[in-house]
Every structure is written in C-alpha cells, then in structure tokens.
C-alpha positions as CSV (number, residue, x, y, z in Angstrom):
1,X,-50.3,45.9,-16.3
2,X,-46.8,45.2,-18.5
3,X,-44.5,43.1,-17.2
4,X,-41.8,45.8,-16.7
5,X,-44.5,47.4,-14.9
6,X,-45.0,44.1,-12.5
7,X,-41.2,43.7,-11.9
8,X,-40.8,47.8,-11.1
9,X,-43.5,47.4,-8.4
10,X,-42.3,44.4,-7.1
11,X,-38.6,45.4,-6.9
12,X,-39.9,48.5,-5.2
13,X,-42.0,47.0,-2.7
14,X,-38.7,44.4,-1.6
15,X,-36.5,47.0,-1.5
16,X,-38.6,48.7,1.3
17,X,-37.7,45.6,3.5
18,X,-34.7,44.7,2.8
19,X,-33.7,42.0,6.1
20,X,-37.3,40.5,5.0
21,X,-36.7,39.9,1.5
22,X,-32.9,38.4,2.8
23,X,-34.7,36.0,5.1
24,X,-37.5,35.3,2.7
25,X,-34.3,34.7,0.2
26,X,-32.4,32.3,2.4
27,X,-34.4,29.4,2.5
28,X,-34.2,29.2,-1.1
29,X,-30.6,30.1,-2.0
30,X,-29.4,26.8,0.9
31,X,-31.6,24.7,-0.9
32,X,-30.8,25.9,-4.5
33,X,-27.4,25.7,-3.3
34,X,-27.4,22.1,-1.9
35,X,-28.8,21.1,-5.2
36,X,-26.4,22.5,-7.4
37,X,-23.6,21.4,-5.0
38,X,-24.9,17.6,-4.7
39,X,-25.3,17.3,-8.6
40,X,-21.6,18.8,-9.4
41,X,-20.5,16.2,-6.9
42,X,-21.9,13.3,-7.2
43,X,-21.3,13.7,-11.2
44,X,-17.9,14.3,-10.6
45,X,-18.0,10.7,-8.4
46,X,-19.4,8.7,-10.7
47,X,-16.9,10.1,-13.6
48,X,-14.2,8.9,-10.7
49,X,-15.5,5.6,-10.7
50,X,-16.5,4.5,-13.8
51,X,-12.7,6.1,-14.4
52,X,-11.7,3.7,-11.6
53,X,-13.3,0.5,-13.0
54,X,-11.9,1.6,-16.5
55,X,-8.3,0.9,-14.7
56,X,-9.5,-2.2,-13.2
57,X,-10.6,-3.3,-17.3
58,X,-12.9,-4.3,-19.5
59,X,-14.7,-7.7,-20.0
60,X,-12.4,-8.7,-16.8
61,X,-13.4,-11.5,-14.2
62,X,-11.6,-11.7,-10.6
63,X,-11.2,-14.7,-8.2
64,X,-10.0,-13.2,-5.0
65,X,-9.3,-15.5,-1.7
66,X,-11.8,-15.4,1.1
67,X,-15.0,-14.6,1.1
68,X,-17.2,-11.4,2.6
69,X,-16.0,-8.2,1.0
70,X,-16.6,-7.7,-2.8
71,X,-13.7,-5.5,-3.5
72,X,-10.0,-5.2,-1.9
73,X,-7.4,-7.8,-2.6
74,X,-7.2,-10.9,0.7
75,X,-5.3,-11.0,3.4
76,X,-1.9,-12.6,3.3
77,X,-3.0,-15.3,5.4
78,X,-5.7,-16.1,2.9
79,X,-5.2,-19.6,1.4
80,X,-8.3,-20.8,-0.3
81,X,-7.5,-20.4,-3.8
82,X,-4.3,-22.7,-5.3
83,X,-2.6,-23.2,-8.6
84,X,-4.7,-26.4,-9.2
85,X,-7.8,-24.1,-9.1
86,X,-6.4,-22.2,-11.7
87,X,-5.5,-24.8,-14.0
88,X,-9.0,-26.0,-13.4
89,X,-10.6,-23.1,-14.3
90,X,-8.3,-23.3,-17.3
91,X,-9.6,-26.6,-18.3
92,X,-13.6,-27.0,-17.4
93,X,-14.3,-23.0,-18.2
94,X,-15.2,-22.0,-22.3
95,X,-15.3,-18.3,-23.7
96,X,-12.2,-17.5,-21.2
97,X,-9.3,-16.1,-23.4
98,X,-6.6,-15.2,-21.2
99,X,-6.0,-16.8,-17.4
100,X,-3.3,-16.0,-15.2
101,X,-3.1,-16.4,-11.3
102,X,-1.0,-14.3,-9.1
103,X,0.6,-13.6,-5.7
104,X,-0.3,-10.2,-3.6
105,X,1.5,-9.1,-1.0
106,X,0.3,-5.7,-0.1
107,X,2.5,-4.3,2.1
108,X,6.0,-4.1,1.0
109,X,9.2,-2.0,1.1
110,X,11.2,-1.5,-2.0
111,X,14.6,-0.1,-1.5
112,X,16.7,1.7,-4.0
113,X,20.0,2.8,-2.7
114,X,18.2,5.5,0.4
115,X,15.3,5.7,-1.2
116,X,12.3,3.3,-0.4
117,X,8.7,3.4,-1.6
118,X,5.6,1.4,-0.1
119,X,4.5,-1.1,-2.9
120,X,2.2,-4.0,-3.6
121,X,4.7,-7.0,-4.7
122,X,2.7,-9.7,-6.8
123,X,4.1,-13.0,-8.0
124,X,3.1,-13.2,-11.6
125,X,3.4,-15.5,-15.1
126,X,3.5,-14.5,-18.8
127,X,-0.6,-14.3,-18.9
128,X,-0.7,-11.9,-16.2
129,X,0.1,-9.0,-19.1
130,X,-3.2,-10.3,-20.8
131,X,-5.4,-10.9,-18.7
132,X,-5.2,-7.5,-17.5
133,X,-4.5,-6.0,-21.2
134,X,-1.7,-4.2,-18.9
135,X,1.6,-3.6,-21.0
136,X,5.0,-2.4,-20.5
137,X,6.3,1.1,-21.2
138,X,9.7,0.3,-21.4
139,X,11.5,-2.6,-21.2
140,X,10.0,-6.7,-21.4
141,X,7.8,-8.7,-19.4
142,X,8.0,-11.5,-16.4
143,X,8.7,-14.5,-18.8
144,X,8.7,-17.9,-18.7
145,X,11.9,-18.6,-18.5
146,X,11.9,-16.2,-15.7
147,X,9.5,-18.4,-13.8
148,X,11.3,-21.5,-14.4
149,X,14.8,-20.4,-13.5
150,X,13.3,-18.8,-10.2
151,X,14.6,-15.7,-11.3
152,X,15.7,-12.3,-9.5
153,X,13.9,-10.3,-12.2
154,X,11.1,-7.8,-11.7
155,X,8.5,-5.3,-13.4
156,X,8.0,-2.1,-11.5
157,X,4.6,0.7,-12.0
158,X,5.3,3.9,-12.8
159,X,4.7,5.4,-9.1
160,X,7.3,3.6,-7.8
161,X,9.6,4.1,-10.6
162,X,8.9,7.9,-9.8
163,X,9.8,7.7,-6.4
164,X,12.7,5.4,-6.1
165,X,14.2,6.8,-9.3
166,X,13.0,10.0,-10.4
167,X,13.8,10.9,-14.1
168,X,16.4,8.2,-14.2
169,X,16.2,5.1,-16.1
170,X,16.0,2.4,-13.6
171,X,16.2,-0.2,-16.5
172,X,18.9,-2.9,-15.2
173,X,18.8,-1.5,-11.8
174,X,18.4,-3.6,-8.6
175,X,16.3,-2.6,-5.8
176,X,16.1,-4.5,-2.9
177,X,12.8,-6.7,-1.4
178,X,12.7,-8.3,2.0
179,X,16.4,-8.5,1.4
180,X,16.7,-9.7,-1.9
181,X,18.0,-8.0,-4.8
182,X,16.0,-7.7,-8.0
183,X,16.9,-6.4,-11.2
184,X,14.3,-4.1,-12.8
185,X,13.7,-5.4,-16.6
186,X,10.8,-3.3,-17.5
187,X,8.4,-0.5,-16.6
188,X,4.4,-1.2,-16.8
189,X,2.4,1.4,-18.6
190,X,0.1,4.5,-16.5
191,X,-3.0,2.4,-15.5
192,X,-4.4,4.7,-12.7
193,X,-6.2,4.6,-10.0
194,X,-8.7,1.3,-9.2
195,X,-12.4,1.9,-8.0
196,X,-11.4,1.5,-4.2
197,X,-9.1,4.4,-4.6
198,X,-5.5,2.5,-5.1
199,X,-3.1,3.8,-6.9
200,X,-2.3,0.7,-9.3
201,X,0.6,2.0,-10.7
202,X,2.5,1.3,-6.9
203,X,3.5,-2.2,-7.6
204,X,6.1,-4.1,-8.2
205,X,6.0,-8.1,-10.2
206,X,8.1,-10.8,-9.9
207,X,8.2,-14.3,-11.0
208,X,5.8,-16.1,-9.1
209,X,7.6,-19.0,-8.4
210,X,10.0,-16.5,-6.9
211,X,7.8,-15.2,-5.1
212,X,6.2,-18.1,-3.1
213,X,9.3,-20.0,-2.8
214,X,12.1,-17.2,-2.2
215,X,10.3,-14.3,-0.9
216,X,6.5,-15.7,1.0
217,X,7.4,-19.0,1.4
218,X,3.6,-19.9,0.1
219,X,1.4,-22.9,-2.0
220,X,-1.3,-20.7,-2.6
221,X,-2.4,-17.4,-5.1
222,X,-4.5,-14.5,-3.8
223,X,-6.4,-13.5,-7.1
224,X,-6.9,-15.6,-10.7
225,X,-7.9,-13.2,-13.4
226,X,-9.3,-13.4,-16.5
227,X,-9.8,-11.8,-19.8
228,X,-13.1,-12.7,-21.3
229,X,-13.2,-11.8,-25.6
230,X,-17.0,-11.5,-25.9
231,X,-18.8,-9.1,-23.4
232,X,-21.8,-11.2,-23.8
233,X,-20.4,-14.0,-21.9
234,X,-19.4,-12.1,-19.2
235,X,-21.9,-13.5,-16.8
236,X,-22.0,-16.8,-17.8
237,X,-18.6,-17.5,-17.5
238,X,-18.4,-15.5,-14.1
239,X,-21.2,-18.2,-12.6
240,X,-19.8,-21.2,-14.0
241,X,-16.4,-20.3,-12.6
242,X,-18.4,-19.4,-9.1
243,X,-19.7,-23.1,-9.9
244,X,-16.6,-25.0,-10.5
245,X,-14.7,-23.5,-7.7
246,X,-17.9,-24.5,-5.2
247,X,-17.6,-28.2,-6.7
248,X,-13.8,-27.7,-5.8
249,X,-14.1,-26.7,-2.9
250,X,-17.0,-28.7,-1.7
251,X,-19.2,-25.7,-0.4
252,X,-22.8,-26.5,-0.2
253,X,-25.7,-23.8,0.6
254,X,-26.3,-22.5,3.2
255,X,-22.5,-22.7,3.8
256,X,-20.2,-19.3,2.8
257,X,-17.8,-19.2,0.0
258,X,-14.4,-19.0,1.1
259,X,-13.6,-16.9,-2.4
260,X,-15.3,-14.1,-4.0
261,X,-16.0,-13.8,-8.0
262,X,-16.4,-10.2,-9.3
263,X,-16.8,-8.7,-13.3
264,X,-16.7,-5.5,-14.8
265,X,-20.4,-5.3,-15.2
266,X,-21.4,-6.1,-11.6
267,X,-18.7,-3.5,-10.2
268,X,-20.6,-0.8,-12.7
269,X,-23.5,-2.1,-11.5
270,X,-22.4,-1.5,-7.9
271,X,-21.2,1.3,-8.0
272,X,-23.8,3.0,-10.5
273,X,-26.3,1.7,-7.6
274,X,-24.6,3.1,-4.7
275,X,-24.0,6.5,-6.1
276,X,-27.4,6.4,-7.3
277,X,-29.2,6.0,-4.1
278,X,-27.0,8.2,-2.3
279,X,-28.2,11.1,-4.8
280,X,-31.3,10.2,-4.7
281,X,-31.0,10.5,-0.8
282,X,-29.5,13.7,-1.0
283,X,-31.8,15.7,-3.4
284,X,-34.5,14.7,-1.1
285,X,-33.0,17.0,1.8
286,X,-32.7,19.5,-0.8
287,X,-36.2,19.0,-1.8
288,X,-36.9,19.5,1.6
289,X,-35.0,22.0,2.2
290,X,-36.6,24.1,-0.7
291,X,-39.8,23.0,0.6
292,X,-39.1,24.7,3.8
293,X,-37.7,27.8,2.9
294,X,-41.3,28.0,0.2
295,X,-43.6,27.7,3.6
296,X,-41.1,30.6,4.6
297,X,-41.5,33.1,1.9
298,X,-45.8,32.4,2.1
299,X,-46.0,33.3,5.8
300,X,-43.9,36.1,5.4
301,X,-45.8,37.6,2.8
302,X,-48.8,37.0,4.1
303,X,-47.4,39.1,6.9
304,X,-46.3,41.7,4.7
305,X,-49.9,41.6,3.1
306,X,-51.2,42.6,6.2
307,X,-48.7,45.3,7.3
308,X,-48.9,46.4,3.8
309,X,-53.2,47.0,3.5
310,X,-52.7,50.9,3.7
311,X,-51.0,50.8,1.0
312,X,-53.3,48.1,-1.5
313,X,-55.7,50.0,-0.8
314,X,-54.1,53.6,-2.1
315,X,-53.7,51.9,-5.2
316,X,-56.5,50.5,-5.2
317,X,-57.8,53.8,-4.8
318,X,-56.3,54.9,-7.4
319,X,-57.3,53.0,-10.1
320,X,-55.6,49.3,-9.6
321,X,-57.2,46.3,-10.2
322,X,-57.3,43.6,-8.0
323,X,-55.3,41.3,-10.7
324,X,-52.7,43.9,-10.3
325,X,-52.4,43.9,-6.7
326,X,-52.7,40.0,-7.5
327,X,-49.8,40.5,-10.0
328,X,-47.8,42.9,-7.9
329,X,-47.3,40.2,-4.5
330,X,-46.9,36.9,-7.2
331,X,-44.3,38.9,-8.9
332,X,-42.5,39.7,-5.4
333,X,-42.9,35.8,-4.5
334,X,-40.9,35.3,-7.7
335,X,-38.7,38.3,-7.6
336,X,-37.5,36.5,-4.6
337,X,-37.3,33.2,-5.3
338,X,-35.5,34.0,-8.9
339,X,-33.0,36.1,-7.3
340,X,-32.4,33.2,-4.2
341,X,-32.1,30.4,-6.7
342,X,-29.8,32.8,-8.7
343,X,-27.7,33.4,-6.2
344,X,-27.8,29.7,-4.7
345,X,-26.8,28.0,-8.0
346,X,-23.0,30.5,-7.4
347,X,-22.8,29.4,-3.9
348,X,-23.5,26.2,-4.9
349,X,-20.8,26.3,-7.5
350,X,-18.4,27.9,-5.0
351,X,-19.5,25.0,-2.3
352,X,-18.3,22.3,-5.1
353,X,-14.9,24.0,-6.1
354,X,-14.0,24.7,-2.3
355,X,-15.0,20.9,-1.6
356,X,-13.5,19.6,-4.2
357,X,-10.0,21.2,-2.9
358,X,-10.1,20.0,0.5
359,X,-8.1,16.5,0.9
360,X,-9.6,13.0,2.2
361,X,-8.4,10.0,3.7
362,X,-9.8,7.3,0.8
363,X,-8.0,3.9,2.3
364,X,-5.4,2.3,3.5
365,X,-2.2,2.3,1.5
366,X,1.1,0.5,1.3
367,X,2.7,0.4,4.9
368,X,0.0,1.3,6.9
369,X,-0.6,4.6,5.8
370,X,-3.4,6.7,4.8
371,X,-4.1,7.6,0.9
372,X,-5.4,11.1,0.3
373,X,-7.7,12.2,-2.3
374,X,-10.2,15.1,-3.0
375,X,-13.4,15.0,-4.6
376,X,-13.6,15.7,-8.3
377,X,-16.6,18.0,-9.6
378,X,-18.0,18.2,-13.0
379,X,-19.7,21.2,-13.8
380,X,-23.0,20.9,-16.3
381,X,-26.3,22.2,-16.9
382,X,-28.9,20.3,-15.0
383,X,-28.4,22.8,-11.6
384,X,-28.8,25.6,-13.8
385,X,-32.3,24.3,-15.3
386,X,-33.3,23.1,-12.2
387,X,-32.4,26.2,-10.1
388,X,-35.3,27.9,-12.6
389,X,-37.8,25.3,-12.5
390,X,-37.6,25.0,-8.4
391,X,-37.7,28.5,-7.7
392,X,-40.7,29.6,-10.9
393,X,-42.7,26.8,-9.0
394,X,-41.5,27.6,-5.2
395,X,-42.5,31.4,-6.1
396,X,-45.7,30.6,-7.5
397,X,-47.1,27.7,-4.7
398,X,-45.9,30.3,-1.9
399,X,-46.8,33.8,-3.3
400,X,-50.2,32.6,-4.8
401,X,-52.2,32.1,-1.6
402,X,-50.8,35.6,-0.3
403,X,-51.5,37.9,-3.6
404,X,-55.0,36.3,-3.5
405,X,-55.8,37.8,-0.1
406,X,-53.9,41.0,-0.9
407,X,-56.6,41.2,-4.4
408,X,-59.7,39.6,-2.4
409,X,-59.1,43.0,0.5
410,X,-61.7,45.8,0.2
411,X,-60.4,49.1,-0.8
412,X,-62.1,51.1,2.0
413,X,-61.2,48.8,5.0
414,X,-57.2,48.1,3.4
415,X,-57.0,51.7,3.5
416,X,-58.3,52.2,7.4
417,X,-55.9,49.5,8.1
C-alpha cells in the first residue's frame, strides 16, 4: 500500500472521530508547545545575559565591600575595603593594567531645575575611565585636578541626561545633589544594562574626594576595579588579589570574607550554569509532558481498535493485508502526533511573543522603586527539529502496540464484533 494511500485512510478514519483525534492531539501539542516556548526563552535569556556581562566588560575584576552575595554593589554602611587596600593591590598585584577605586552611593536624587531623576552617584579618579574601558560621549573626564581641588564637577550617563535634560545639551549645566551644585563637564557613552538587570547608564561621577568628604562624609570605597590586558591571567590575578586582601585583613579559614572578588569569566560561568540547569529542568516537564500525552494517544487507540473491529475486518475481507491494517493505525498514530506537534511548535511560538510582551519587576532601582523588564525571545530552529523528532517517535512508540493488535485480529471474529 502507497503512502498517499496510508495517509488517505488514516485521514479518513480521524476525521470520523473528530473530539477523539483533538484529545489524542492535546497531549502532544502542550508538550510540543512547552518545548518550543522554553527553548525561544531561555535562548533569548542567555543572549540577555551574556549582553549583560558584555556591559559589565571584558577581562574585568571587581572588589566589592562585604561579603555573602556575588553580584550587587554593598551597602552604604559597608566599610571593609579602604584606599590603602587599593594602593596595595596596586603595589603587590602583577598583570593588572588599570586600577581605580570608587565610591557608590545607590540611592540618589539629582535635581535639574523641576526635574529630578533617581541615580547611582559614585566618587571616582582618572583610572575609573580605564578600568572600565567606559568613555565619554561628549565632553572630558573626572581629572586629577578635579580630585585634588575637591571639585564641584561631575560626569552624568546617558539615562539621566535623558531625563533631566531631554534633547538639550546639559554640557556646563548644574544640577543639584544632596544640596550641592555640580556642574556637568561631560556625558559617558551608552553602556547598557549590567547582568542584574541595572540600567548602568543612571549614574552620575564625581571626584571622589568630593564625594567622601563633601557629600558621604566617608574613609572608605565600595568597589576597586580592575582592567586585566591578558585574558589568560584572569584567574590568577583574581586569587592573588582574594589573597592579599585576606593577609590585609587578617581573615583566616573557617572565618568569612568581609569582601567579595568577582571576574568576567566566573560571572559567564554563573550565569551559563544557572540558565543551564534551569533548561535542563524545564525540558524535563516537557519531556514529561510528551510522555504523557504518548500513553494518551496508545490507550485511545487501542480503544478505537476495538470499537473499530467491524470495520478491520471488512477490509480485511476485502482483500487487506494485515501490514495494511498494521499501516493504516501507525499512520493515524502519526497523522496525530505530526499534526499536534505542528500545531504546538505555533502555539509555542505565540506563548513566547505573548510572554515576551508582558512586563516584570527585575530589581530594585534608584529610590526604592521597582525596575520593569520583559523577557527577550530568540526565535531558531532547534523547536522546529525537535517538534519532528518528538512527535515521529511519540507516534511510533504509542501507535505501534495498537496497529499490531488491530493486524494480529482475525477477519471472521473482527467482523462479528
């Protein structure tokens, strides 16, 4: 029997039971469905976050304040790193290019005139610009001189240059924090979003002598970066660092560290890890979820086999073989599970763009308040290819043991009933 012939019958024999075929269909177009949704997803995340921790920069090393969390910048009333430790690191440290420790304040509101935007303020030297290869648009940079004078000067991202501004220059401007004027010298360059979600681009620097002694009233930093030239010595340098701060601060196991030491490669790591095993984790319940709707489709068609035996045995009657009764119910099986899968892979599709429009609190941001985001999704092939593979099989495993009862029945009794 042709394969046109096999595909008549079988669409011929659904069509007769239409709510049957739809239920039998189900199982296999939620989990099809689920699949396709999950991979568009969690592709679209990890393009987010390797886009995130392209912001945050390559061959970069952090020294954050406090220990515990890995990401996130410390509290204000975190005080365990200090210049000295800097200068330190500056000294004992090889294969570190660029160095340059800053104030964070993360909470702040800058005023223009009635305007006002929520904005980190960090207290920053020359080195900050290189150590975080982060330049200005327009404008010049936090200088020395700026530092020594105690100067009223300041930097601002593009955010709040947006908001407090609009398409204005704000070049020579002053905008007011905690009181103080500043004039704005310069605008930094579109950096992005960092891989917790922040919008890096809402900040504003000043001269960090400024800030601790006119504006925080501080001895201490909240974060030491470097800029590392060779990638290869990434991780060396990140544990002698670790080492040298431990000596410093005279932390012995099993006692905490009261600062944390993060790279570029252990955040890709991370993150790569995380949205790994939750994808892993999630095309399991759609593995399951196929497997359930395949012990569906077998035991209603082996129902159907038996409501169907007047008819097997007609055709059997009238010349059919029992490899094309055998034929006839695997092709139905697959019929099925093609058209759910089919159908699945454009709800799945639909699923993604619908989720990927819907908006989600993603963290905490500048005065308390909540930062919205929506999911991105990337669409590629792999659902597609998959969607085939897991229904062919699915149709096969759950029409086979089914179309071998309906070819194994005996012409005379099938047609008795």
């Amino acid at each position: 029997m042709s394969l046109s012939k096999v595909i008549s019958l079988s669409l011929r024999g659904l069509s007769k039971y239409k709510m049957r075929t739809f239920l039998m269909m189900l199982g296999i177009i939620i989990g099809i469905a689920t699949l396709t949704a999950i991979v568009f997803i969690s592709k679209g995340a990890q393009v987010k976050i390797m886009k995130g921790i392209k912001s945050f920069g390559t061959n970069a090393i952090m020294v954050s304040a406090g220990g515990g969390k890995m990401f996130g910048s410390p509290d204000d009333e975190t005080t365990t790193l200090t210049l000295e430790d800097a200068a330190a690191i500056r000294e004992s440290v090889r294969d570190i290019q660029y160095i340059a420790p800053f104030t964070v304040s993360v909470s702040q509101d800058i005023i223009y005139g009635n305007r006002n935007a929520g904005s980190s303020v960090l207290g920053v030297t020359p080195e900050w610009m290189d150590a975080w290869q982060w330049y200005v648009d327009r404008g010049e940079f936090i200088s020395e001189e700026d530092n020594n004078s105690l100067s009223r000067n300041c930097v601002i991202g593009r955010t709040v240059a947006r908001e407090l501004f609009g398409d204005q220059n704000p070049l020579g401007e002053t905008i007011r924090i905690n009181n103080t004027g500043f004039k704005v010298i310069g605008v930094l360059r579109h950096r992005g979003t960092s891989p917790m979600g922040m919008d890096m681009d809402r900040r504003v620097l000043v001269p960090m002598t400024t800030a601790m002694k006119r504006l925080f009233n501080i001895t201490h930093v909240g974060m030491i970066r470097m800029h590392v030239e060779d990638e290869t010595k990434l991780r060396e340098v990140t544990m002698n660092v670790s080492a040298l701060l431990r000596e410093r601060h005279h932390i012995t196991p099993p006692q905490e560290d009261d600062f944390r030491v993060t790279n570029t490669m252990k955040m890709s790591m991370i993150a790569k890890g995380v949205s790994g095993t939750l994808r892993t984790f999630l095309l399991l319940l759609s593995v399951i979820s196929l497997g359930v709707g395949g012990i569906v489709i077998a035991n209603i068609m082996f129902i159907s086999v038996n409501e169907r035996k007047r008819e097997i045995g007609i055709r059997r009657a009238f010349g059919a073989r029992a490899r094309d009764i055998m034929r006839q119910f695997l092709g139905e099986a697959l019929v099925v599970t093609g058209s759910g899968g089919f159908a699945g892979t454009l709800l799945g599709i639909a699923i993604s763009k619908g989720i990927s429009l819907i908006p989600i609190a993603s963290s905490m941001g500048p005065m308390g308040k909540k930062k919205m985001m929506t999911l991105p999704v990337v669409i590629s092939w792999e659902p597609f290819v998959l969607a085939f593979l897991f229904s062919a099989l699915i149709g096969v495993l759950a029409g086979m043991q089914p179309a071998k009862k309906a070819a194994s029945m005996d012409p005379v009794e099938a047609i008795r009933g």
